[in-house]
FIDO-316710 format. One line per 3 residues: number of its first residue (from 1); for each residue x, y negated, z negated of N, C-alpha, C, O. Coordinates in steps of 0.2 Angstrom, whole numbers, plus 2048, in hexadecimal, padded with zeros to 3 digits. Layout:
NUM = X,Y,Z,X,Y,Z,X,Y,Z,X,Y,Z; ... $
! end
This chain:
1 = B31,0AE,234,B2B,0AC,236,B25,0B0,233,B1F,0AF,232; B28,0B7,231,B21,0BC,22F,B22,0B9,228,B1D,0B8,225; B28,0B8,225,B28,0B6,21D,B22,0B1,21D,B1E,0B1,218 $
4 = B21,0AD,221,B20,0A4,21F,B17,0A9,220,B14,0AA,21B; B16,0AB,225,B0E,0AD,227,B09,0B0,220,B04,0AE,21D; B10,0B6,21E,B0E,0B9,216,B0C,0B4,213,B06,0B4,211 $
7 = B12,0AE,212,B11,0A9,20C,B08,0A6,20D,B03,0A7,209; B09,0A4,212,B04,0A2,215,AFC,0A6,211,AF8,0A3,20E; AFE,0AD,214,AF5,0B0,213,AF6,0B1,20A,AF1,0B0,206 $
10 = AFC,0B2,209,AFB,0B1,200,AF9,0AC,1FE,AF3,0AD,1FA; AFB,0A5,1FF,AF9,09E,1FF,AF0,09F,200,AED,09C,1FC; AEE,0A2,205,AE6,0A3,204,AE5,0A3,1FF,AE3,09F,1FA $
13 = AE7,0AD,1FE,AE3,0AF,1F9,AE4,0AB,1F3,ADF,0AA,1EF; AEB,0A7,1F0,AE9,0A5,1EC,AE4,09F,1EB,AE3,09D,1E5; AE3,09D,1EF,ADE,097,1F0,AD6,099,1EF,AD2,095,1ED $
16 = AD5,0A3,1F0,AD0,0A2,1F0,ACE,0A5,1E8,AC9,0A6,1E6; AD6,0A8,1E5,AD2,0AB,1DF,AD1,0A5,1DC,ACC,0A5,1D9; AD4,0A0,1DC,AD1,09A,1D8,ACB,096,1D9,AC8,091,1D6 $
19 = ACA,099,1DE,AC4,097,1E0,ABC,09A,1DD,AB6,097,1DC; ABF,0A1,1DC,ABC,0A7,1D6,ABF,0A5,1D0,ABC,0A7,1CC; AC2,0A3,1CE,AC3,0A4,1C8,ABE,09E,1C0,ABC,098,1C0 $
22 = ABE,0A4,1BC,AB7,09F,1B8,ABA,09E,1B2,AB7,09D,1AD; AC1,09E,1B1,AC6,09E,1AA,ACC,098,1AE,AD0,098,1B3; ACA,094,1AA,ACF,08F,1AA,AD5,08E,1A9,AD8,088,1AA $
25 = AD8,095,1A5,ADF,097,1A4,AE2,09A,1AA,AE8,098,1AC; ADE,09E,1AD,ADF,0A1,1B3,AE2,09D,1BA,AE6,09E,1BE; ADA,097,1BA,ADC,094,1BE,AE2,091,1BF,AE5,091,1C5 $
28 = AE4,08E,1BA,AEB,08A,1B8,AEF,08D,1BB,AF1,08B,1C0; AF0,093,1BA,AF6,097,1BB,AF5,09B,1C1,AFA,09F,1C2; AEF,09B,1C7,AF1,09A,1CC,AF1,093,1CF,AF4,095,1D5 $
31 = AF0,08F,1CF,AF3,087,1D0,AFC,088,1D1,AFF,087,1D6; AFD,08A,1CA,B04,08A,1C9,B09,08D,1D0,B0D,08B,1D3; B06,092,1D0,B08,099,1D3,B08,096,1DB,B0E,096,1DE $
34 = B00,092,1DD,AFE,08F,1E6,B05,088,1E4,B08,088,1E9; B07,085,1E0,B0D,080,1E1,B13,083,1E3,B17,083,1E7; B13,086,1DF,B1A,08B,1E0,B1A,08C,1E7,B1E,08A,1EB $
37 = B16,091,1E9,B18,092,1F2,B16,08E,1F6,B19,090,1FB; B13,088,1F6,B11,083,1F8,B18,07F,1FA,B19,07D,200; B1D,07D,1F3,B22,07D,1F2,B26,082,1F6,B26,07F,1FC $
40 = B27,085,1F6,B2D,08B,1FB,B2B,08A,204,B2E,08B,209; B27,089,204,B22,086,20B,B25,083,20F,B27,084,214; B25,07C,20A,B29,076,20B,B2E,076,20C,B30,072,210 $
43 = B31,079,209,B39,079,208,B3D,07D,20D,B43,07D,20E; B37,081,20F,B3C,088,214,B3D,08C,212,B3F,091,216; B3D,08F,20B,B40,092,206,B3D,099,206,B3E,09D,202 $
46 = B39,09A,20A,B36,0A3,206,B3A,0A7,20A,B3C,0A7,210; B3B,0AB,204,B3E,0AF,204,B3A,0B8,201,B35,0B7,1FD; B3C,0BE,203,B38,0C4,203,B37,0C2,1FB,B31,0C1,1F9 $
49 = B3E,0C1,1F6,B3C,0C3,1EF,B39,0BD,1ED,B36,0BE,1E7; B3A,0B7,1F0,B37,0B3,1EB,B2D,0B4,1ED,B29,0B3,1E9; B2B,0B7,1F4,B26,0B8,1F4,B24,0BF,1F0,B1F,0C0,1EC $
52 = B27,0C3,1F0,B27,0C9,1EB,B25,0C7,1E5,B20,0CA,1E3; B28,0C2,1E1,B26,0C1,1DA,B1F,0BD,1DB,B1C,0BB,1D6; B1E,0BC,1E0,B18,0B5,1DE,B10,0BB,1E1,B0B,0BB,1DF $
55 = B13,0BE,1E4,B0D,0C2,1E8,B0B,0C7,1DE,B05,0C7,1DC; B11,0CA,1DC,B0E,0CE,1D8,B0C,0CA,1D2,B08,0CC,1CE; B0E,0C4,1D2,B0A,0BF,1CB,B02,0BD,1CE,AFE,0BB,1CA $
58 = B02,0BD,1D5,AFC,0BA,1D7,AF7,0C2,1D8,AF1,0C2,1D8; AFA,0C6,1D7,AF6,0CF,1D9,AF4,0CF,1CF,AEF,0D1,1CE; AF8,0CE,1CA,AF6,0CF,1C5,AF0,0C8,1C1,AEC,0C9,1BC $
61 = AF0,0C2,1C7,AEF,0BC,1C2,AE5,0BF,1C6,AE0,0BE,1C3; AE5,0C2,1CD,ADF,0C5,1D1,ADC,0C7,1CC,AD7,0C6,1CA; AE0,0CD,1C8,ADC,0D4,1C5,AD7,0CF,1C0,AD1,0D0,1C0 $
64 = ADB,0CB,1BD,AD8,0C7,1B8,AD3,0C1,1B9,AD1,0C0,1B3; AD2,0BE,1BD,ACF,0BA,1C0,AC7,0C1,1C3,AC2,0BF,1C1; AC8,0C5,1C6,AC2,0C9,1C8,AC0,0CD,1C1,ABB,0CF,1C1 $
67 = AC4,0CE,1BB,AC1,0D2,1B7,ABC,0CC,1B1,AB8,0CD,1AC; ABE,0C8,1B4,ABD,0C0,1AF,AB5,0BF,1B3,AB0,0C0,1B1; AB6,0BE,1B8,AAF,0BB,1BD,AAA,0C2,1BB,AA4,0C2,1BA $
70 = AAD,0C8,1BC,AA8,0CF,1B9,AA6,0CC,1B3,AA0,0CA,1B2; AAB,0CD,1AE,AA5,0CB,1A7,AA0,0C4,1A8,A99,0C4,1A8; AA3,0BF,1AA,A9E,0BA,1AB,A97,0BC,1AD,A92,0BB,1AA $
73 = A98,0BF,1B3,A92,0C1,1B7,A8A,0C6,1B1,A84,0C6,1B2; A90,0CA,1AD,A8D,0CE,1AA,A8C,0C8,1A4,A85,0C8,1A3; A8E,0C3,1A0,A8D,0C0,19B,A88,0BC,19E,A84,0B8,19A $
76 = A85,0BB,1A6,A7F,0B8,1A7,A7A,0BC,1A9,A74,0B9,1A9; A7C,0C4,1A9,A77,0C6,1AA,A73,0CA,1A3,A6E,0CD,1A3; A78,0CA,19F,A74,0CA,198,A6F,0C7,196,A6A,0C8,195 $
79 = A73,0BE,196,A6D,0BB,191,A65,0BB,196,A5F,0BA,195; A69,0BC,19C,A61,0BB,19F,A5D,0C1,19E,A57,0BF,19D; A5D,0C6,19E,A5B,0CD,19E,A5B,0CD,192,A58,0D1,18E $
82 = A5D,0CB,192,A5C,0CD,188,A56,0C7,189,A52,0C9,186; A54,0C0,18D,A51,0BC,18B,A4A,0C0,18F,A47,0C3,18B; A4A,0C1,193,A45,0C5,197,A42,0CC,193,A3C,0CD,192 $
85 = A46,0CF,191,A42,0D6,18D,A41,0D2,186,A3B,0D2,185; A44,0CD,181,A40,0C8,17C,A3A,0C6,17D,A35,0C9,17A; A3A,0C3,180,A34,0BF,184,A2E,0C5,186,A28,0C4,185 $
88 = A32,0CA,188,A2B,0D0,18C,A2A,0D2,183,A24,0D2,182; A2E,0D4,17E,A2B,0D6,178,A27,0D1,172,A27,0D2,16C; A25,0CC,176,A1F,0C8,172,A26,0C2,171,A23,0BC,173 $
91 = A2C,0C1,16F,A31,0BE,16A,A32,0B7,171,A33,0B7,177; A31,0B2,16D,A30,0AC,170,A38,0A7,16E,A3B,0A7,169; A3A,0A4,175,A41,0A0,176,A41,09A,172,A3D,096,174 $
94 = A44,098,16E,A42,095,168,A48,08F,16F,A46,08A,173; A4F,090,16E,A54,08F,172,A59,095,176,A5C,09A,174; A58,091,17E,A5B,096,181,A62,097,17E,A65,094,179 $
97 = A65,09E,184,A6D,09C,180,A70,096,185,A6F,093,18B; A76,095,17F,A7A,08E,181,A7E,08F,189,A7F,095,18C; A80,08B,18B,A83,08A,191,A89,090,190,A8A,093,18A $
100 = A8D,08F,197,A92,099,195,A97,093,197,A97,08F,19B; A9E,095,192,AA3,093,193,AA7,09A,192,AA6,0A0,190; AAE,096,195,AB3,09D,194,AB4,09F,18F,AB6,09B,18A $
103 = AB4,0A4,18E,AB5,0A6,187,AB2,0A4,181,AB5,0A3,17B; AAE,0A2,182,AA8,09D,17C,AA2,0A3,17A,A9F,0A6,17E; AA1,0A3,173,A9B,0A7,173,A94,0A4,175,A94,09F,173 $
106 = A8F,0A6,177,A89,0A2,17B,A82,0A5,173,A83,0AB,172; A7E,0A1,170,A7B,0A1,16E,A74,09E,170,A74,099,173; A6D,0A2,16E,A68,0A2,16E,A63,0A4,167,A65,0A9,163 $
109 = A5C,0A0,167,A5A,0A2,162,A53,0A4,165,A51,0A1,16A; A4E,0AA,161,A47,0AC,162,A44,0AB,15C,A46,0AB,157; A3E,0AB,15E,A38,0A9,158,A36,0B1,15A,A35,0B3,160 $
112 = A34,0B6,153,A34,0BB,153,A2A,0BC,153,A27,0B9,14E; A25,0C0,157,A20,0C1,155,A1D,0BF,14E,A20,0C1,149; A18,0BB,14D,A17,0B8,144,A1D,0B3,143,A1B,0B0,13F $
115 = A20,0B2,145,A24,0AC,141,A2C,0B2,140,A2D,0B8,140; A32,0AD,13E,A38,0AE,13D,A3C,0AE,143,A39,0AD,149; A43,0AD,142,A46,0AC,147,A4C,0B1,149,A4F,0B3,144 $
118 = A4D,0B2,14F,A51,0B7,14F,A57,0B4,153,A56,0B1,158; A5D,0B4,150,A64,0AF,156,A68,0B5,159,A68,0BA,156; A6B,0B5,15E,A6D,0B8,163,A75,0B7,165,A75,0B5,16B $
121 = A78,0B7,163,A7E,0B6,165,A82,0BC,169,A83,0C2,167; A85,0B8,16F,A87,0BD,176,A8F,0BB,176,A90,0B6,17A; A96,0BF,171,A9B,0BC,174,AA1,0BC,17A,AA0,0C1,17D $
124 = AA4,0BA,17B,AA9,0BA,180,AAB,0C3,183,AAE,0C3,188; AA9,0C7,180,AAC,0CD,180,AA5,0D2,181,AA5,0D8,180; A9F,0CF,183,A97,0D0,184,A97,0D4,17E,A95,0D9,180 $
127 = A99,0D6,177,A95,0D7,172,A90,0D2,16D,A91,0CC,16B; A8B,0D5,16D,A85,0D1,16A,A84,0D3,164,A84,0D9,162; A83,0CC,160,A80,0CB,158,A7A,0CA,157,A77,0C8,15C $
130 = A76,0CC,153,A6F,0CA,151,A6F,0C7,149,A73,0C9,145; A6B,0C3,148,A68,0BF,143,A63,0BC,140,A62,0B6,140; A5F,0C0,13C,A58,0BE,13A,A58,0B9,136,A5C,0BB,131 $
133 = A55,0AF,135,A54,0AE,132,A4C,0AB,130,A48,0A9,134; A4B,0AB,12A,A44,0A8,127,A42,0A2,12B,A47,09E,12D; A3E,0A1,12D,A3B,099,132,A36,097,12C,A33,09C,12A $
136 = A36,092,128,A32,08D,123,A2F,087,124,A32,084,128; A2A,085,123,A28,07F,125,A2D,079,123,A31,075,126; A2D,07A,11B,A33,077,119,A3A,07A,115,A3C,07F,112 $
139 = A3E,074,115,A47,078,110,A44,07A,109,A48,07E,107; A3F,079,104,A3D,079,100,A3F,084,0FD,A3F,087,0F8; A3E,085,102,A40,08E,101,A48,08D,102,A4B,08B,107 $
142 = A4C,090,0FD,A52,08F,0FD,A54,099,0FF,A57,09C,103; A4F,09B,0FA,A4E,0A1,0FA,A4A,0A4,0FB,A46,0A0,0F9; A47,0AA,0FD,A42,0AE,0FC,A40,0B1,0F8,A44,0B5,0F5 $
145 = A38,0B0,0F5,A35,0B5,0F2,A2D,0B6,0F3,A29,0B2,0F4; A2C,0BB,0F1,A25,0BC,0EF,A21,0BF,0F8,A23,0C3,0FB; A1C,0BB,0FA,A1A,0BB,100,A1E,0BB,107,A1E,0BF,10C $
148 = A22,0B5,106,A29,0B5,109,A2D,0BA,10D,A2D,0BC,112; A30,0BB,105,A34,0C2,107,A31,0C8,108,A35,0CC,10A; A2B,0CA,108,A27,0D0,10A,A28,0CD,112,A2C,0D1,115 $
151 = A26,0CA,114,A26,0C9,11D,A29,0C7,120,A29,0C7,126; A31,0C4,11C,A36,0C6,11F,A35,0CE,122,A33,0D1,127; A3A,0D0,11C,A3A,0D6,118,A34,0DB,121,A37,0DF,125 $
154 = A2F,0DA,121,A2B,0DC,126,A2E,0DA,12E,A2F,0DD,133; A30,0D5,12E,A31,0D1,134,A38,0D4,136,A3A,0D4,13C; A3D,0D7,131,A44,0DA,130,A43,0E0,133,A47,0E3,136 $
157 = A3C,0E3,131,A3E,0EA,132,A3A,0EC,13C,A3B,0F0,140; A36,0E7,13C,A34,0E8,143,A3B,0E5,148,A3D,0E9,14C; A3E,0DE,147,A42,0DF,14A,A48,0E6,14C,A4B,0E7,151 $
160 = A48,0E7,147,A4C,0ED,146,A4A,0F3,14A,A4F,0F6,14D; A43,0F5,14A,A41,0F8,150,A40,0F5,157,A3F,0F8,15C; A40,0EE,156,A41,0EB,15C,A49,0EA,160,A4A,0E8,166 $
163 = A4D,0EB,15B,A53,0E9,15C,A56,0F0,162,A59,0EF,168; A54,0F8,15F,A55,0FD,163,A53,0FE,169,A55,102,16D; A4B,0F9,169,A48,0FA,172,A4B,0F5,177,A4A,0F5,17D $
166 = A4F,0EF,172,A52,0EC,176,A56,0ED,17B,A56,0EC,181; A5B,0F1,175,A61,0F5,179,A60,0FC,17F,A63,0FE,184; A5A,0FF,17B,A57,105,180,A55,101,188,A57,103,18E $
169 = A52,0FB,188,A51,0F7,18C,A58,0F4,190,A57,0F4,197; A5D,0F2,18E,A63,0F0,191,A68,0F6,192,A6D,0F5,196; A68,0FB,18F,A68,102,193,A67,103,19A,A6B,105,19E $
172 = A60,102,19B,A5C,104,1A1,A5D,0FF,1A6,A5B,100,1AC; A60,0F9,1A3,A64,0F3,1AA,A69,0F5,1AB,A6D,0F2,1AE; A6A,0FA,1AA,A73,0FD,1A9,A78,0F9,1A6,A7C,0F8,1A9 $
175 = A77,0F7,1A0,A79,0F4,19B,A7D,0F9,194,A7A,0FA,18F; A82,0FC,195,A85,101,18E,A85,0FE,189,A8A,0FD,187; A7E,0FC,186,A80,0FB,17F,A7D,102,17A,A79,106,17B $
178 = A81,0FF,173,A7D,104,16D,A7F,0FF,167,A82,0FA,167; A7A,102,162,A7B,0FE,15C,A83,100,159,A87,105,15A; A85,0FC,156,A8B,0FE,152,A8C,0FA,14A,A91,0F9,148 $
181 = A87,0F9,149,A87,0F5,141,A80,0F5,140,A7E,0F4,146; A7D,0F5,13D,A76,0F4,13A,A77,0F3,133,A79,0F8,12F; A75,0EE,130,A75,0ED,127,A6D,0E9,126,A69,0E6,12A $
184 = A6C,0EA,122,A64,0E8,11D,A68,0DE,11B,A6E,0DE,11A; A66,0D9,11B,A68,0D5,117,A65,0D3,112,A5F,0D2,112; A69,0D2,10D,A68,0D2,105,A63,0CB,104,A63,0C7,108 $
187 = A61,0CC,0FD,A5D,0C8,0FD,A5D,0BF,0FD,A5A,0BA,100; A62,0C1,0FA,A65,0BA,0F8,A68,0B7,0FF,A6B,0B1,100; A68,0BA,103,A6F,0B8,109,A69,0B6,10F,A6C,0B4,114 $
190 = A62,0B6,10E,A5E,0B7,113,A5F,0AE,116,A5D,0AA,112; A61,0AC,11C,A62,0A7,11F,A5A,0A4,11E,A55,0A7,11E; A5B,09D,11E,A54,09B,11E,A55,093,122,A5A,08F,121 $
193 = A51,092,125,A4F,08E,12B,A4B,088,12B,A46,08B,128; A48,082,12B,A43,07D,12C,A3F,07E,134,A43,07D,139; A3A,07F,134,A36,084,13B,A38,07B,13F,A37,076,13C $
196 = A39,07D,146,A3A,076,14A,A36,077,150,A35,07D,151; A35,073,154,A30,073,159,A37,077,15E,A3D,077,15D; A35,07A,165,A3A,07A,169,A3F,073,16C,A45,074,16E $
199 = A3C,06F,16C,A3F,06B,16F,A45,068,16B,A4A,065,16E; A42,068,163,A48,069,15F,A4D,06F,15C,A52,06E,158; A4C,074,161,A52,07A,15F,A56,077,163,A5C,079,164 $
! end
């Protein structure tokens, strides 16, 4: 009787990590895990070690399921808090970022004070990319030069100062970031854009 009771409160908890759970690999496999004792239930069948094996695959399948809903929480509280200090430093939402999937990286793009565009990419692993490119009236600029590239070239280097206060700012959310890559991009490599209204980003 005490075995079936155990069965029983495990049979909760597994019902409720699935309940928490935001990874659909995970979920599966506590599914799997809630049939199996569900089955032994039925059956009459539990026994100390077959519950021994299910309790420790459901004690390992928890750890990861609560470490998985941590990042999430943290991957929604990024883009809100990176769009919120953008936004407070003049840099206007061109398109928010995308819907959050598991393990998907979530992408947004800003229009930079004066024109240009800055993209934001946040991946699965909460490390973040940045991406300056040229906004044009039209495709007719394949490349830059002349006026052009001076205000890139300007709009590059304020980002760049604006990139550090970002981070000093998501610091101060308690956020541990630092830079770890910074490059100039070369002339020729400068992405270039057709400027669109918001409603078409």
């Amino acid at each position: 009787r005490r075995q079936v009771e155990n069965a029983e409160q495990l049979l909760t908890q597994i019902l409720e990590a699935r309940e928490l759970s935001v990874n659909g690999e995970h979920g599966a496999e506590l599914q799997r895990l809630q049939e199996k004792l569900v089955d032994l239930l039925a059956r009459g069948q539990i026994t100390p070690a077959a519950l021994d094996v299910i309790s420790r695959r459901y004690a390992g399948l928890r750890d990861k399921v609560e470490r998985a809903l941590a990042e999430d929480e943290m991957n929604e509280f990024l883009t809100e808090r990176v769009t919120y200090h953008l936004n407070a430093m003049g840099y206007r939402t061109h398109s928010a970022f995308s819907e959050r999937r598991a393990g998907a990286r979530r992408d947004a793009e800003f229009v930079l004070p004066d024109g240009d565009r800055l993209r934001v990419a946040l991946q699965a692993d909460l490390k973040m990319g940045f991406q300056l490119s040229h906004e044009t009236q039209t495709m007719v600029e394949k490349t830059l030069s002349g006026e052009a590239m001076s205000f890139f070239r300007q709009q590059e280097a304020r980002w760049c100062r604006d990139m550090k206060e970002l981070i000093r700012r998501l610091i101060e959310d308690g956020v541990p970031y630092e830079v770890q890559f910074e490059r100039e991009i070369p002339d020729e490599s400068i992405p270039v854009e057709a400027a669109t209204s918001r409603a078409g980003g």
